[in-house]
C-alpha positions in Angstrom: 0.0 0.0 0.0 1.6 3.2 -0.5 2.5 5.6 1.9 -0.2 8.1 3.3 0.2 11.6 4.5 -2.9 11.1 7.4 -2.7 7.7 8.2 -5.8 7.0 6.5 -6.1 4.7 2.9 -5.5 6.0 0.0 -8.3 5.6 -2.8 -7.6 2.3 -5.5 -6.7 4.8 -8.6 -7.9 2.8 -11.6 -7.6 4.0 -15.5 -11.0 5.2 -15.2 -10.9 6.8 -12.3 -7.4 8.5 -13.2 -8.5 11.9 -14.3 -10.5 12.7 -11.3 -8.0 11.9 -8.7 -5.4 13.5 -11.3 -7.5 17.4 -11.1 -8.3 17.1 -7.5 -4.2 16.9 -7.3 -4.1 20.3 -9.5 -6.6 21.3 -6.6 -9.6 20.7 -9.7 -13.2 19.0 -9.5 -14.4 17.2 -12.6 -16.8 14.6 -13.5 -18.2 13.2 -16.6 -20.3 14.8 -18.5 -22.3 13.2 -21.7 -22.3 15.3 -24.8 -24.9 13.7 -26.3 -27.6 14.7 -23.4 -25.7 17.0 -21.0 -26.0 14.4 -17.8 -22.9 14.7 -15.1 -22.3 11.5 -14.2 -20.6 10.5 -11.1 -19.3 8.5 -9.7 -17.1 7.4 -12.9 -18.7 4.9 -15.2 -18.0 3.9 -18.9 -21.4 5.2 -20.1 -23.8 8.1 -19.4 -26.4 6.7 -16.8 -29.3 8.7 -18.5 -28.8 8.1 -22.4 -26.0 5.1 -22.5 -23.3 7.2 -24.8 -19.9 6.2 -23.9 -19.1 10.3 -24.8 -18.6 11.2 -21.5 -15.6 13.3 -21.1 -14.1 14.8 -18.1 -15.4 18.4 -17.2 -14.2 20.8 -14.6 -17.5 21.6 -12.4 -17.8 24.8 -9.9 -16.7 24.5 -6.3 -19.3 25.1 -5.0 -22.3 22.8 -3.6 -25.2 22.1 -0.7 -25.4 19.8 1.8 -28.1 17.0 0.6 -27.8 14.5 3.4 -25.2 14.1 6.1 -24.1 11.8 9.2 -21.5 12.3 12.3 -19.6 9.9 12.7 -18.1 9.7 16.5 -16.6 6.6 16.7 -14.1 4.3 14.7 -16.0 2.9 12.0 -13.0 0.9 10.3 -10.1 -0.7 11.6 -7.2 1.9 10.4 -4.8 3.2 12.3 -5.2 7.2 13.3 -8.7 7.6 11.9 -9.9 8.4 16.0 -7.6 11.1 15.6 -10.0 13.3 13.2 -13.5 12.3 15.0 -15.9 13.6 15.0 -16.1 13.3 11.0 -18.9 14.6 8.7 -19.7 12.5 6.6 -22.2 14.6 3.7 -23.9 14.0 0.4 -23.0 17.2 -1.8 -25.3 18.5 -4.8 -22.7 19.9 -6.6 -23.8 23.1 -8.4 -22.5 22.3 -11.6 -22.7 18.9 -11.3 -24.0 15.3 -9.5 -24.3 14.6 -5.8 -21.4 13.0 -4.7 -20.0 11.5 -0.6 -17.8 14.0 0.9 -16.4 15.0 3.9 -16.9 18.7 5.7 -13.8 19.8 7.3 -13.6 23.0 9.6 -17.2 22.7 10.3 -18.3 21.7 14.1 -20.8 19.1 13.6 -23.6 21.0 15.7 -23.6 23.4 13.0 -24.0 20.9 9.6 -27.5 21.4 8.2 -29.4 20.3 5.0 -29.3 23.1 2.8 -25.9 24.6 4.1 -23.9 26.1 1.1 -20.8 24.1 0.8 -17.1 25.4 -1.4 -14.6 22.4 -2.4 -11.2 22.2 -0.8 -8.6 19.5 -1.8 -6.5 18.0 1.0 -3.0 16.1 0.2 -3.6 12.3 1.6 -0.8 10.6 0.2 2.4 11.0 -2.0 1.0 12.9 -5.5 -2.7 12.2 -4.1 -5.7 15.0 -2.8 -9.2 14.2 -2.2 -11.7 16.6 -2.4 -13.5 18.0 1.0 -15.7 20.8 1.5 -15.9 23.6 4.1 -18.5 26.0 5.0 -19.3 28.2 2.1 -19.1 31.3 4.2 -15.5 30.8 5.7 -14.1 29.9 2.8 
């Protein structure tokens, strides 16, 4: 496995899922979108999940986003090493603006203020050599 930065797993980084870990490392969110009916797709797939086109490419979508769902997480859920460390974690489901709703976490949020509706911006945090994942913050501090 290769080294991480937070102690935490790094994501499997397969040919299809290259050019999204790739722009969140240039500090960039993207996802599929089909040129044949305008659909974002995400997460990844080969085809649109509306129309079936395999014209899907890669598009840089807006930062920002609203919370849609979310859960607090308070305890160890896995068994990995140093994951206490950053409880409590919020856990979210992010409408994009410009794009689909995907799972993120909210960092630099305390979890008594999370709420359905809150306005989200994207943030990318280095978890591993040459690797960032995308988080979100609290629209208004960021």
């Amino acid at each position: 496995m290769s080294k991480t930065i937070t102690g935490t797993p790094l994501p499997e980084i397969t040919d299809q899922t290259r050019p999204f870990w790739d722009a969140a490392n240039e500090n960039k969110l993207v996802m599929q979108k089909c040129t044949r009916c305008g659909t974002v797709n995400f997460p990844p797939k080969p085809w649109c999940i509306e129309c079936g086109s395999r014209d899907i490419p890669w598009t840089e979508v807006g930062p920002g986003g609203t919370v849609y769902s979310f859960t607090i997480s308070r305890s160890v859920a896995m068994n990995w090493p140093d994951w206490d460390k950053q409880l409590p974690v919020i856990l979210c489901l992010v409408d994009v603006d410009d794009g689909a709703r995907m799972y993120a976490q909210v960092v630099d949020c305390a979890p008594e203020k999370i709420a359905i509706g809150m306005r989200l911006k994207a943030t990318f945090a280095p978890i591993g050599d040459g690797v960032s994942i995308p988080k979100f913050v609290p629209a208004d501090t960021a």
